[in-house]
DRENKE-825396 format. One record per residue (C-alpha): residue number from 1; x, y, z; residue in three letters. Coordinates in Angstrom, 2 decimals, padded with zeros to 5 digits, always signed. Layout:
# residues N
<resi=NUM u=X v=Y w=Z resn=ALA>
...
END
This chain:
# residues 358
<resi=1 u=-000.88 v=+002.62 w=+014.85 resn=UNK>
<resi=2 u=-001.04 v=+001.33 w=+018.47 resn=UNK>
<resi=3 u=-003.50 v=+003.04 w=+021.35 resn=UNK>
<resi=4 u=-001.13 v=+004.51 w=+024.13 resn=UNK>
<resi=5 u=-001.55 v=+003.17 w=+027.45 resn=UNK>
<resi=6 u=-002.74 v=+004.70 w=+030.36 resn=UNK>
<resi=7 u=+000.64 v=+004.40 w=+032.52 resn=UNK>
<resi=8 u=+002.51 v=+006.15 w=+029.45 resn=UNK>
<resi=9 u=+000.88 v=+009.03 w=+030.40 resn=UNK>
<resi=10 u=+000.94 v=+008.96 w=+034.36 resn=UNK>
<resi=11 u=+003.69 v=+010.09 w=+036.68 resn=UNK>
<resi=12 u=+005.08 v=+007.71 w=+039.13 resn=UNK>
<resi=13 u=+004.01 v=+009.65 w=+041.91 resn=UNK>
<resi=14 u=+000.09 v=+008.99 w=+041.11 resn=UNK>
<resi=15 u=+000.60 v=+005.29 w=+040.40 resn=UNK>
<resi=16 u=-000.15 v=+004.35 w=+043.89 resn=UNK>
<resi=17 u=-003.25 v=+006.31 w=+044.11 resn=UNK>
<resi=18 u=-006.60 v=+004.49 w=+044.34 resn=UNK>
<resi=19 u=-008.47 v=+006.85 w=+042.53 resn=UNK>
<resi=20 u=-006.18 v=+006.45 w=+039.63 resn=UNK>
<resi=21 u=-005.53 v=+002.70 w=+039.70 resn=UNK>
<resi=22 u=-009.42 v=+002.47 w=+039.34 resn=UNK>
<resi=23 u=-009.68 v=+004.31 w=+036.70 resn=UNK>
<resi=24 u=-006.98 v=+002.60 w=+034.97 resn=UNK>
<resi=25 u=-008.27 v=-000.78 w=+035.87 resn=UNK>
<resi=26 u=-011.28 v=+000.37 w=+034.22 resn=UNK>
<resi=27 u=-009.60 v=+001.65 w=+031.15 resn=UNK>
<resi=28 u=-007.44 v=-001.36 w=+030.92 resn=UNK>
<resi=29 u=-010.41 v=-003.19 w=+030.84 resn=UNK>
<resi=30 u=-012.50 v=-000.88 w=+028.11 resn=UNK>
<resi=31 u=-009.46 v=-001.81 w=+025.95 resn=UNK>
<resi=32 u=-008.99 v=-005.62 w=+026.27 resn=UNK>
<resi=33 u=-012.74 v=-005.72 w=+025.68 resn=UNK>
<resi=34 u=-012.26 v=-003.32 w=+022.29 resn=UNK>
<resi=35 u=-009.05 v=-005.24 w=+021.20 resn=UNK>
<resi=36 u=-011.05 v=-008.18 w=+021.04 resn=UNK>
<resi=37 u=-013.70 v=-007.32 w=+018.92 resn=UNK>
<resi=38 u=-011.34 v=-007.32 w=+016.35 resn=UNK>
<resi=39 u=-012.22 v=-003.99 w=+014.55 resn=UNK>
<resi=40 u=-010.40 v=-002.22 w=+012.22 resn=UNK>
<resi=41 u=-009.63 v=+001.58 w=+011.18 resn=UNK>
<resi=42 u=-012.62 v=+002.90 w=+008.94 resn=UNK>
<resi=43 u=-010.45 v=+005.89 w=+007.08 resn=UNK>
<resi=44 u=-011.26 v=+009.56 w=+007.47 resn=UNK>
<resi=45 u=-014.70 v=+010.68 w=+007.08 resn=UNK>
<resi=46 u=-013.35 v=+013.18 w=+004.22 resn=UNK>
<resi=47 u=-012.71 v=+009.87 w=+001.64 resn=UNK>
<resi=48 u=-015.68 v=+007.85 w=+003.39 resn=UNK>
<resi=49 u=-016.61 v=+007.50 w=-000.88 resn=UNK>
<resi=50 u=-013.25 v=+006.94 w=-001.65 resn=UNK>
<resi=51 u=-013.51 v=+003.48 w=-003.35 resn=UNK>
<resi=52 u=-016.13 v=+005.23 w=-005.89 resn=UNK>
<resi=53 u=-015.01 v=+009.15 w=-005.99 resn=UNK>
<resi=54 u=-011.41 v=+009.17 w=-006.06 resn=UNK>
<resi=55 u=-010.45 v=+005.02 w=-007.78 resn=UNK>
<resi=56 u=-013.57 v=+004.58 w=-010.28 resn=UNK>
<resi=57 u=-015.00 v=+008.02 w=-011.49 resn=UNK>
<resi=58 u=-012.97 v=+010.06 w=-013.48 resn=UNK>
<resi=59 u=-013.76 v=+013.36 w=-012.52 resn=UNK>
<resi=60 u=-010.79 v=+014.56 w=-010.93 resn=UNK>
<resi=61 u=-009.12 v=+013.35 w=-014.04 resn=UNK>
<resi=62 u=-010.67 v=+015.07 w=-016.91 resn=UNK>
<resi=63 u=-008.91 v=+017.21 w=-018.79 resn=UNK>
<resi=64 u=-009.59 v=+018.80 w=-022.79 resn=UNK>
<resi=65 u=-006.84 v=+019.89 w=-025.03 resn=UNK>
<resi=66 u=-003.21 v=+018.41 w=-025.47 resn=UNK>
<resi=67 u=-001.17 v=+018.34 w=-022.58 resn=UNK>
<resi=68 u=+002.35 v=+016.99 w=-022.07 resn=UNK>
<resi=69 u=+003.98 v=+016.20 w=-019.17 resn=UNK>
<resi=70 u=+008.30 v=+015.49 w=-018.74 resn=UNK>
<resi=71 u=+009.47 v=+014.14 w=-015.11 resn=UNK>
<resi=72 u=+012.89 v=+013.60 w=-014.14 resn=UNK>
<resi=73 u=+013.50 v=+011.59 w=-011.17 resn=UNK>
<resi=74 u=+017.09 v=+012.44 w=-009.39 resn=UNK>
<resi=75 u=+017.14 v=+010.20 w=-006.38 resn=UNK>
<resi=76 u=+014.43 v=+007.18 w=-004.75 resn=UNK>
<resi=77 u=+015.38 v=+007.40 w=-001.06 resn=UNK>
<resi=78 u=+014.84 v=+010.37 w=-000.19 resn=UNK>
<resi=79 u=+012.09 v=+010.71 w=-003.45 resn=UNK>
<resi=80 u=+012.87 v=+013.69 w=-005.55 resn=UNK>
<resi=81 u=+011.59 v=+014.94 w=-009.02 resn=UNK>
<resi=82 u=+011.01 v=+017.54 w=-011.13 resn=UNK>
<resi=83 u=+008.06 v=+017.69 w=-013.40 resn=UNK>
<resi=84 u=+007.57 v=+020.24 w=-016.49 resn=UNK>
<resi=85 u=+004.26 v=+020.41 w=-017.85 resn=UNK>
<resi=86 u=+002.64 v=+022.18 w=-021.13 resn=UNK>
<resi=87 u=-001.09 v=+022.43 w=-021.95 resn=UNK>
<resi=88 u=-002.95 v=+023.59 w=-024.89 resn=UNK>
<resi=89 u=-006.45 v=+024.50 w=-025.74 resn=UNK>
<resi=90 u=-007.47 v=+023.34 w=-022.13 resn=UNK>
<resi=91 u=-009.39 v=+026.24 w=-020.03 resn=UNK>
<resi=92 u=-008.58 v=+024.82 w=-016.99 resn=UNK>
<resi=93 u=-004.31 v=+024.04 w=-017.35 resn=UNK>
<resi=94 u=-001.76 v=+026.51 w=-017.19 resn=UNK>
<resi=95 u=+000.28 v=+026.78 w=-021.10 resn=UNK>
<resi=96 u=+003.33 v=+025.84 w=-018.64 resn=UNK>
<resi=97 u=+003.91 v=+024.84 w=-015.15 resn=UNK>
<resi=98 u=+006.85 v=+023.55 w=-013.11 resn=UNK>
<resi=99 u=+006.69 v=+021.30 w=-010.08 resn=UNK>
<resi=100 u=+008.83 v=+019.45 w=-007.87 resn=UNK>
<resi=101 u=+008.37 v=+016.77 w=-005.21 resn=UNK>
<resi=102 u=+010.58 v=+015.71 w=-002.06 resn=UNK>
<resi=103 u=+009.38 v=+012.86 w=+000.11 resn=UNK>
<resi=104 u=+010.84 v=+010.80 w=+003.12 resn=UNK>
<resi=105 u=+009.12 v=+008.58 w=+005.52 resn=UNK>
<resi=106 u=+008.21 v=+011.52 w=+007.77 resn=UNK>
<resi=107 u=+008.23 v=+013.92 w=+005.81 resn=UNK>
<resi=108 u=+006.34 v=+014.68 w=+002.35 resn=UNK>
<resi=109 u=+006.44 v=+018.39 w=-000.10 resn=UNK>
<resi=110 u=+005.05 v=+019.47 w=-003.31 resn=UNK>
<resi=111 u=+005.10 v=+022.81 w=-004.72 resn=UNK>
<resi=112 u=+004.07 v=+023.85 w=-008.30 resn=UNK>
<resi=113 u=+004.48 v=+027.29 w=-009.88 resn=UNK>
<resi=114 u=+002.97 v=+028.18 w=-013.36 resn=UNK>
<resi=115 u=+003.56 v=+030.83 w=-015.79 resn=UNK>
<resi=116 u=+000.88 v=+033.36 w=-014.31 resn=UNK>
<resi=117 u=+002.47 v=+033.45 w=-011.23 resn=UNK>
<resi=118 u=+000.70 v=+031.10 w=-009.38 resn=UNK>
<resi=119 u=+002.21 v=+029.39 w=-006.46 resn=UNK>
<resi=120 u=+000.79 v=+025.92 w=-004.84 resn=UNK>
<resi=121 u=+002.01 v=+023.98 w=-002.20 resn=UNK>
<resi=122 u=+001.22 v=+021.20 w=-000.04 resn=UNK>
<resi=123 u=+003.00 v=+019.37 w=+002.63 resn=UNK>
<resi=124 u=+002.48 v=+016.34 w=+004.99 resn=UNK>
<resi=125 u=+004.39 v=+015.53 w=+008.69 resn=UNK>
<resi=126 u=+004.51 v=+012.34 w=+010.30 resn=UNK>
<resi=127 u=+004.69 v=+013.15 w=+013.83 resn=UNK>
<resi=128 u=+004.38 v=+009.39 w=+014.63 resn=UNK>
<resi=129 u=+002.80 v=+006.41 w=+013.21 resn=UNK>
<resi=130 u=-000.88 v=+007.73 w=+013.92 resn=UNK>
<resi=131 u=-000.81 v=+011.52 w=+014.10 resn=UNK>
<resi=132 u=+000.23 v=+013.67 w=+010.63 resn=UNK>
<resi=133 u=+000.06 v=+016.93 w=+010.16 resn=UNK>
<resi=134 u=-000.98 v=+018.37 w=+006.16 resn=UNK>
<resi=135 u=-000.86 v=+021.77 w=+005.23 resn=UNK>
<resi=136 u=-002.10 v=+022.86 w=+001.97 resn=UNK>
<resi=137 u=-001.21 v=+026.64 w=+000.63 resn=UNK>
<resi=138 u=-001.89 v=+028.79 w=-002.43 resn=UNK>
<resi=139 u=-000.49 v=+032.47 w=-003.51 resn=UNK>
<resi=140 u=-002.17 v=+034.23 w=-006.99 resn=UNK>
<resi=141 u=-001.59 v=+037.33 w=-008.12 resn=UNK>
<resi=142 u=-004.49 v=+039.35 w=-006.99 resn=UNK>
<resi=143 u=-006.17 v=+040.24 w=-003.60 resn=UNK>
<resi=144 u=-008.04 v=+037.40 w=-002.22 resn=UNK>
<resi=145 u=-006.22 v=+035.00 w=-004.23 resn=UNK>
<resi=146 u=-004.60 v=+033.50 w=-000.82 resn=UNK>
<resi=147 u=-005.15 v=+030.33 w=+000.78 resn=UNK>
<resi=148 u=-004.20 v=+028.40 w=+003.43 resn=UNK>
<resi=149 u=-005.28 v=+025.25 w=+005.05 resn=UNK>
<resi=150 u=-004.12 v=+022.54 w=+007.61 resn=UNK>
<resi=151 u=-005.23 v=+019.17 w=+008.43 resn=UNK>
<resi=152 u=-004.21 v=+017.41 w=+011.54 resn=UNK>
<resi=153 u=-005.55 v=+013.75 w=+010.96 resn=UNK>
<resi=154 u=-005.35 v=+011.07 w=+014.02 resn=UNK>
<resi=155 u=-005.79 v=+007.19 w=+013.34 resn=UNK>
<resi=156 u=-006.06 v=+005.01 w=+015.73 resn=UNK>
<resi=157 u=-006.39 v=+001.13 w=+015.65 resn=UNK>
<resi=158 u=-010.40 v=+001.48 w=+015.31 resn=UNK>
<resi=159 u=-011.25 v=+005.50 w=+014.56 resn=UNK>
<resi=160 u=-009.78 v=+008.46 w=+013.28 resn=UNK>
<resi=161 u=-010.05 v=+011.94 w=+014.61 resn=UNK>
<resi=162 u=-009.27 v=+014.97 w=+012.30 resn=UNK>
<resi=163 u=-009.25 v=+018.39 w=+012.56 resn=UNK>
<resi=164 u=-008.99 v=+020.85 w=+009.73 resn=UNK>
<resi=165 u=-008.65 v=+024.77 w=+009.31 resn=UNK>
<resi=166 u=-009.19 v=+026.74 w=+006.21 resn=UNK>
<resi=167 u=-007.84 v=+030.63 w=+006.69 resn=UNK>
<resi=168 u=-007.40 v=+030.89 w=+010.18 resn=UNK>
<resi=169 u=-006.76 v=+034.17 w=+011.19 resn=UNK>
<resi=170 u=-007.02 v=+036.48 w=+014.45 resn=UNK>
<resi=171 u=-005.60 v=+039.59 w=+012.74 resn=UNK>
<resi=172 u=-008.99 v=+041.49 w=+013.09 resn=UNK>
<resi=173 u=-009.39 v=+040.85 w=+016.86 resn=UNK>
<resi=174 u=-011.18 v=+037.97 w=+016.58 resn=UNK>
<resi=175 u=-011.37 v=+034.41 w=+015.36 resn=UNK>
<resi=176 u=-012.25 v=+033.97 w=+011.35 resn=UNK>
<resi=177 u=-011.99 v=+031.15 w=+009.15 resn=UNK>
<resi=178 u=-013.54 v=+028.06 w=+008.34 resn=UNK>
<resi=179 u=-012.84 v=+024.79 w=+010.93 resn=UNK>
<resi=180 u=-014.06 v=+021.16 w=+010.50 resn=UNK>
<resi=181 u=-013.83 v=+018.51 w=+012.93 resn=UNK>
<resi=182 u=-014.63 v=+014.71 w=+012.16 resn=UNK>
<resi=183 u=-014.74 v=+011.37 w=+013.86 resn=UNK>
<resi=184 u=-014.96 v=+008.60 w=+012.39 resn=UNK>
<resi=185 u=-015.11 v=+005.20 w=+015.10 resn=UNK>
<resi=186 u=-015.58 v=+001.64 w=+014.08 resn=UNK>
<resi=187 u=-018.86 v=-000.20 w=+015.58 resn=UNK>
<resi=188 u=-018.03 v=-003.60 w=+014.61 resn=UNK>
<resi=189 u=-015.87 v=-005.69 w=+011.97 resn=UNK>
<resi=190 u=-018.31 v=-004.09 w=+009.20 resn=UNK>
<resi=191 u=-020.27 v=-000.98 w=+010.36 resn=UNK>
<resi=192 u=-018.43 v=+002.54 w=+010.98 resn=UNK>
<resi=193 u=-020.34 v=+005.25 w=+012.09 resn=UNK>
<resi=194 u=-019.25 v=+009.36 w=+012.51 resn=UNK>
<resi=195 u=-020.03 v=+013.19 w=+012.27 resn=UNK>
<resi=196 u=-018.61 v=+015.96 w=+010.64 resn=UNK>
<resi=197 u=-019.13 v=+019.46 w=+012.37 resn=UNK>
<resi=198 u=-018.49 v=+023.34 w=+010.44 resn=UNK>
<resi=199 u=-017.68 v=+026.15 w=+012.35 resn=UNK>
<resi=200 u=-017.07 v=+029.19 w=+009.84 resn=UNK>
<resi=201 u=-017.12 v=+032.97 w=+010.71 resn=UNK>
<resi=202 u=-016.10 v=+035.08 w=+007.66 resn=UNK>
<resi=203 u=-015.42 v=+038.31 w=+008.81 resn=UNK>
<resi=204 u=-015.74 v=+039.61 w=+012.65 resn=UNK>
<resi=205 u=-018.69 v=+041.94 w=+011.82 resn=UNK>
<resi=206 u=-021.01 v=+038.52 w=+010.30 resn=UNK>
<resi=207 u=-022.28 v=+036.42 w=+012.55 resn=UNK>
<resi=208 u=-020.42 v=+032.61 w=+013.18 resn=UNK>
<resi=209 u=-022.33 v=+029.68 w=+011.31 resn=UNK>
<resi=210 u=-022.12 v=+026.03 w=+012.42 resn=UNK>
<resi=211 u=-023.43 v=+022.93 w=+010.47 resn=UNK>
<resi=212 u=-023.03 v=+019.19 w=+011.78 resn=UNK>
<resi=213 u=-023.64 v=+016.17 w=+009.46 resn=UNK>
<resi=214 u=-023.72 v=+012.58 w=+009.78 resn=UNK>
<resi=215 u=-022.42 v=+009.66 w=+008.40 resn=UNK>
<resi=216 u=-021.75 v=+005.71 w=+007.90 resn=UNK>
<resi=217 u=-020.03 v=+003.12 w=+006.39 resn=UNK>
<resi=218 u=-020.78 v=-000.65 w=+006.02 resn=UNK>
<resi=219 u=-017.99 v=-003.06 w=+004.22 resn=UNK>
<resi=220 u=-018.44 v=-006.37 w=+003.05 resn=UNK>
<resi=221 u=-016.18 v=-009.21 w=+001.66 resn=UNK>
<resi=222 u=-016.66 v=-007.30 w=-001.84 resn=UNK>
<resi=223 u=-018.29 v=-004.59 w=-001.99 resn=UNK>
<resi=224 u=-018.90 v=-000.84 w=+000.57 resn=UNK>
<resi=225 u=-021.44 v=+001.10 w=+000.84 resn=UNK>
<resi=226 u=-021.53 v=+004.54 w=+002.40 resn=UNK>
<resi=227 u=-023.69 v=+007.67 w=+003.28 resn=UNK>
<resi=228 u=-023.99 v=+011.08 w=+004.85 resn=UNK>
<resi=229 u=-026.67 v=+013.19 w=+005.57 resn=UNK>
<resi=230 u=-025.69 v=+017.04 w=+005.61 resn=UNK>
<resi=231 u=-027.47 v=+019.74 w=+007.86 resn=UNK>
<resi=232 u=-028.26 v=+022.10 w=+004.86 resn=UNK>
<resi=233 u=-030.17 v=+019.11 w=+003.18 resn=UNK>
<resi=234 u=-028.01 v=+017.17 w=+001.28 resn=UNK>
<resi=235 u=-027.77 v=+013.41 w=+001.00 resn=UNK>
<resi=236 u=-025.46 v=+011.71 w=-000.70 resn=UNK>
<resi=237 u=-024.96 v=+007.77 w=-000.88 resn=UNK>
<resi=238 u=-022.60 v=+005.76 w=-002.76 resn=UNK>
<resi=239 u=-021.97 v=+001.70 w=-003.28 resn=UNK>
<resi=240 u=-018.71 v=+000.37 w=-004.56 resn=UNK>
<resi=241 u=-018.45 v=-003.74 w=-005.72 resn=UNK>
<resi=242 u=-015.07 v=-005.55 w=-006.85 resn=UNK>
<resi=243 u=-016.70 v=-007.69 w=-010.01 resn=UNK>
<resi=244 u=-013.52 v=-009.43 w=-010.93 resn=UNK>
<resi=245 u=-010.04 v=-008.82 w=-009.59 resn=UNK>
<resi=246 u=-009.27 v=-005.80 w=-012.21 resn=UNK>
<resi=247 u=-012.93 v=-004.74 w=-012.61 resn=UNK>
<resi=248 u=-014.55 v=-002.17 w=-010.25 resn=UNK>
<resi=249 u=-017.23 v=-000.65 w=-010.03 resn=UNK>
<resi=250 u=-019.48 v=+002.41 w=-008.50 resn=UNK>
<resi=251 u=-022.99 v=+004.15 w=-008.06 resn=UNK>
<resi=252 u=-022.63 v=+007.39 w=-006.74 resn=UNK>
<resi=253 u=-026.40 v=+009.34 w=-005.66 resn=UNK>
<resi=254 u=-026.82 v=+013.28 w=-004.35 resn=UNK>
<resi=255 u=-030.06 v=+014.64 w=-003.27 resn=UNK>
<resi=256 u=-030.19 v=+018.35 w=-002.21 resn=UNK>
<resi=257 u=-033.86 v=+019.61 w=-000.24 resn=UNK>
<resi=258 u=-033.25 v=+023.20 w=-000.26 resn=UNK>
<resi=259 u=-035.88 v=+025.07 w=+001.00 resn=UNK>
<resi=260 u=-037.29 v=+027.76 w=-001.31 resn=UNK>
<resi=261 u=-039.08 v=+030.76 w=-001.14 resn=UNK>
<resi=262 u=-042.43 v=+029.33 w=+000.31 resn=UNK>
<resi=263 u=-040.53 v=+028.14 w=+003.51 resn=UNK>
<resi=264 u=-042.37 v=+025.44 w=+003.90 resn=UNK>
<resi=265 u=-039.65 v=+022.73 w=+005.62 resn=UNK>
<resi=266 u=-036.93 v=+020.33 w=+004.46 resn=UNK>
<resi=267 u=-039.93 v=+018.06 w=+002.76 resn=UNK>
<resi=268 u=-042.75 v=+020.49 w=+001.61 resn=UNK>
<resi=269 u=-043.85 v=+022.34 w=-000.70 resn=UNK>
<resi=270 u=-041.96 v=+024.96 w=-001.33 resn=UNK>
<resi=271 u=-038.73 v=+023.17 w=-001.08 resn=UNK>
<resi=272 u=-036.56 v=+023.01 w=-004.51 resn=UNK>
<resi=273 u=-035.11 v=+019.10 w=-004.75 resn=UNK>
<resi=274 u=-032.32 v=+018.87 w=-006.89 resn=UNK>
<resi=275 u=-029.90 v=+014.93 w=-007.80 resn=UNK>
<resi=276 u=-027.98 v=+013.34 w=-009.43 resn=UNK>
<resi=277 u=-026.84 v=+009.76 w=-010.08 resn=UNK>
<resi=278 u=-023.85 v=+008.47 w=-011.23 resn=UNK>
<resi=279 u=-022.54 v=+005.08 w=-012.54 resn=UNK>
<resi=280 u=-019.14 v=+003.81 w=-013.00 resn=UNK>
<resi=281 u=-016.84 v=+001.45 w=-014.36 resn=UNK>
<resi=282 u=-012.88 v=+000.74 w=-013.81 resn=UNK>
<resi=283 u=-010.93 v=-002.00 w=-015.67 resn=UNK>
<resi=284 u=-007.57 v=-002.61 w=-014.96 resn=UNK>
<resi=285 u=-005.26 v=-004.37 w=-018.38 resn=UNK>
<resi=286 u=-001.84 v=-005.62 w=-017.68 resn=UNK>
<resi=287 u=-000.49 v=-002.14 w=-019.40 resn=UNK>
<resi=288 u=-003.45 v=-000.10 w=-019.53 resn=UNK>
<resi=289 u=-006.44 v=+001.50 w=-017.08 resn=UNK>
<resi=290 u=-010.23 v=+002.01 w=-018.41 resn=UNK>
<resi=291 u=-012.56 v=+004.27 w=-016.80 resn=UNK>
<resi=292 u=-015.92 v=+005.23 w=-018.08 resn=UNK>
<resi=293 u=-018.92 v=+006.99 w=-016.20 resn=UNK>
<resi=294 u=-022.59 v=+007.84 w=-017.13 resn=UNK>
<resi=295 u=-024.50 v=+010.62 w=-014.61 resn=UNK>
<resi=296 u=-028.15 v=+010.98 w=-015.26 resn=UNK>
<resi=297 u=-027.74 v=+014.64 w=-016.41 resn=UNK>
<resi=298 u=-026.72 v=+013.10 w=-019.85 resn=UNK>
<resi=299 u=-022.70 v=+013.30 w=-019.76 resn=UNK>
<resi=300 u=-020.76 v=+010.07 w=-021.06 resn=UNK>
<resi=301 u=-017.17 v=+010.38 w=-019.95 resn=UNK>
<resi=302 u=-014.42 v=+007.75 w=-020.58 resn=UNK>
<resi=303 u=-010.26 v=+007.79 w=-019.87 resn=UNK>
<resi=304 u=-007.51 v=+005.58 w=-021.26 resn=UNK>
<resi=305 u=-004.34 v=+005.74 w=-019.78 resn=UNK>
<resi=306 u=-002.04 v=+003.43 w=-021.67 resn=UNK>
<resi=307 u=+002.01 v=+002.95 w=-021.10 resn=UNK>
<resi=308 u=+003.15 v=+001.84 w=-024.49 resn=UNK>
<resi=309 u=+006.91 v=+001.94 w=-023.28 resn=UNK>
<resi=310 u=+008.43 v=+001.88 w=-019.46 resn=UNK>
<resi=311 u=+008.99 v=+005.62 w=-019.73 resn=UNK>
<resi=312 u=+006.10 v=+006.96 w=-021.69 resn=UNK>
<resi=313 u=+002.44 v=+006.85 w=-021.32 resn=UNK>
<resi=314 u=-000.66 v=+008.44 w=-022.94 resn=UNK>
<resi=315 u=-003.53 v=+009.15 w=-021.84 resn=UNK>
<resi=316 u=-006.62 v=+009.43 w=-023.88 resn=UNK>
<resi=317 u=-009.95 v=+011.46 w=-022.12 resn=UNK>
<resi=318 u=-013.23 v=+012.28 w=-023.55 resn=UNK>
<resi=319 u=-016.83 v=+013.45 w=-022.70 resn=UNK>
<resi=320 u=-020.19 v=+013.87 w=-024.53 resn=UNK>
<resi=321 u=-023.13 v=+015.61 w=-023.09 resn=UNK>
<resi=322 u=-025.83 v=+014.20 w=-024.63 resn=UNK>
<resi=323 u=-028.56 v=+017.09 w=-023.77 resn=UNK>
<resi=324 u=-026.36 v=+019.86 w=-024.27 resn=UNK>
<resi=325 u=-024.87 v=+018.34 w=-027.58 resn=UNK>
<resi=326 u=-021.57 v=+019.31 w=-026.75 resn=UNK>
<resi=327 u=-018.18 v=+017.26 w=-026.39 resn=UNK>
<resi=328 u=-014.60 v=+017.25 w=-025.34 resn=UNK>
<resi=329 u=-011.40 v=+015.62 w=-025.70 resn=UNK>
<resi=330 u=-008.28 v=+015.55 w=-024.74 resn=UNK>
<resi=331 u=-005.12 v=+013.72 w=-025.05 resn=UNK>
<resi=332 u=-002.13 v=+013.82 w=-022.83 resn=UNK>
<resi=333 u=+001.57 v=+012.06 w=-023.04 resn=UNK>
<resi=334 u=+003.76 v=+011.50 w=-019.79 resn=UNK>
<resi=335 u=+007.41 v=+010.58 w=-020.15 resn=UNK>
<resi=336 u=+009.57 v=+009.97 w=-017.44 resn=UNK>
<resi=337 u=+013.34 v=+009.85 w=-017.39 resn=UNK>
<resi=338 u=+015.98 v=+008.98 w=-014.77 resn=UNK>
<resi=339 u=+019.84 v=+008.71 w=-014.71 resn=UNK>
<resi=340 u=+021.09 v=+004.69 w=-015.49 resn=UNK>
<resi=341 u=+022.45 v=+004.08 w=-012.23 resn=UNK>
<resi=342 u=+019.13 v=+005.33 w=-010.55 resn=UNK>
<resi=343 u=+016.89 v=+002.84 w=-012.53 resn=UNK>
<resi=344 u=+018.84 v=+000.26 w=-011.68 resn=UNK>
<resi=345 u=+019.72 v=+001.25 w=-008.02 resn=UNK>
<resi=346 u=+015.59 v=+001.75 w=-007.98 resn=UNK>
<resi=347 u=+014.85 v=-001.58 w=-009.95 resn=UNK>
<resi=348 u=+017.17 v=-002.98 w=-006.89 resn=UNK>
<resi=349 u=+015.43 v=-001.71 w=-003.94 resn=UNK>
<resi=350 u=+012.02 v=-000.92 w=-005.25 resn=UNK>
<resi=351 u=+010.89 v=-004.03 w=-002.54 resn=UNK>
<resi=352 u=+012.29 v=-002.60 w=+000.48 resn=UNK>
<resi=353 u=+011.75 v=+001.39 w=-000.25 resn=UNK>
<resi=354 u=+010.14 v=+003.18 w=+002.87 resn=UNK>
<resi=355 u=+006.99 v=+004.48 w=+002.15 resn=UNK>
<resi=356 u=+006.15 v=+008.23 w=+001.79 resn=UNK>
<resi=357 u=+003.09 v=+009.73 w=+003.84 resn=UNK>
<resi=358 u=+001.62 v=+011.37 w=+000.50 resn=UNK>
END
């Protein structure tokens, strides 16, 4: 993920110029004196949480009912699989769904179709070792069931720059759709700092709306804690400490100041304050992973996923909502299959695989 110099980009005509030689001299400069502060890439200002939102809480994970899950694996290098999965009794799952994935070095698919009709895909491109290119598209039967997105992410040795459009469209005459830039830039060893601006325009008879928020990062030998502060009033913060090498854990906080009917600012009166805080836990077992979270609106969750033989795993979930007195479970089983001569060519070369830009 190396910076491109200067003279990569200038033609041999202009490299005798003084003009230019200054401002390369300068740039050169600028560089050596960045290089040596020894700073590191601080991630995309989308996962600035990651540690807690996506590794210790379980709420992308949740699931009720019974689910089952069967993947075949034909191949390792190039990656490709076939998934089929069933679901019962679970609101939010498809009864059946079929997906497939194909992945390279450079190069990275997914699609997944279920019984309704409903078509997802998503795709990366590795254009080179810092620049990729994401695209992320859904068709449902219906009108206004279509969706398309694209994410062009750059990461350099100390920032990334990304760039992201949801429904882009100039059909109507104009420019529609939602687009979100973000810059995320290093400060020192520890401290990252960025902003995150919205520029969204529905239809070409609204008017265009534009937000800009702000955020940082500070890591530590052990622990990360981040923030952001959103233009429409939001604040969120979250902290994230390794307690033992296979114990995380993760406080997550939102505060929303909406103004309400009275007007009266981001702080007064008539402004309607809304949070919530939640608290995490991950522990990691030689054959197992625990995670269990408590948010202060009263919901216990935990989820157990447990392999209890190479091929198969289960996967235990559950959540109680203490004010509403209501709970859910669900329990899941993944089994994964592969031709003899793959394991074993995979068991082989599982060390020196290339890795897939997922």
């Amino acid at each position: 993920m190396g910076d491109a110099k200067m003279e990569d980009f200038l033609p041999p005509y202009m490299e005798g110029n003084a003009v230019v030689r200054a401002i390369r001299d300068t740039w050169s400069s600028f560089s050596e004196r960045r290089e040596a502060l020894g700073l590191s890439n601080p991630g995309t200002v989308e996962n600035i949480a990651r540690e807690v939102q996506k590794d210790v809480f379980l709420t992308n994970y949740m699931f009720t009912g019974l689910r089952a899950d069967w993947t075949r694996s034909l191949s390792v290098s190039p990656l490709f699989q076939y998934t089929h999965s069933f679901a019962m009794g679970s609101p939010g799952l498809p009864p059946y769904g079929f997906s497939t994935i194909f992945g390279t070095p450079k190069v990275f698919m997914q699609a997944n179709v279920d019984n309704d009709g409903q078509l997802t895909a998503q795709g990366n491109y590795r254009w080179t070792n810092a620049f990729i290119t994401k695209f992320n598209a859904q068709i449902a039967p219906g009108p206004g069931q279509a969706m398309i997105q694209v994410n062009n992410d750059f990461t350099s040795k100390d920032f990334t720059a990304s760039l992201k459009s949801i429904n882009p469209s100039m059909v109507e005459g104009g420019l529609t759709g939602i687009f979100i830039g973000s810059y995320l830039q290093s400060i020192t060893p520890s401290l990252a700092l960025g902003l995150e601006g919205m520029w969204q325009r529905a239809a070409l008879n609204a008017g265009p709306e534009s937000m800009l928020s702000y955020c940082a990062k500070y890591k530590g030998s052990d622990w990360i804690a981040s923030a952001q502060i959103q233009a429409q009033g939001a604040i969120s913060a979250s902290y994230w400490r390794r307690l033992t090498e296979k114990v995380e854990a993760g406080v997550d906080l939102n505060l929303q100041f909406a103004p309400g009917l009275g007007g009266a600012g981001l702080m007064g009166n008539g402004s309607r304050k809304e949070g919530t805080a939640t608290a995490g836990a991950k522990y990691d077992f030689r054959t197992s992973t625990f995670k269990a979270q408590l948010d202060s609106s009263g919901r216990l969750s935990c989820l157990v996923e447990k392999r209890v033989l190479p091929p198969v795993q289960i996967t235990f979930a559950g959540e109680m909502d203490h004010f509403k007195q209501q709970a859910k479970v669900g329990l899941a089983v993944s089994i994964e299959t592969a031709p003899e001569e793959f394991m074993n060519a995979a068991q082989s070369s599982s060390a020196s695989a290339p890795s897939v830009p997922f």
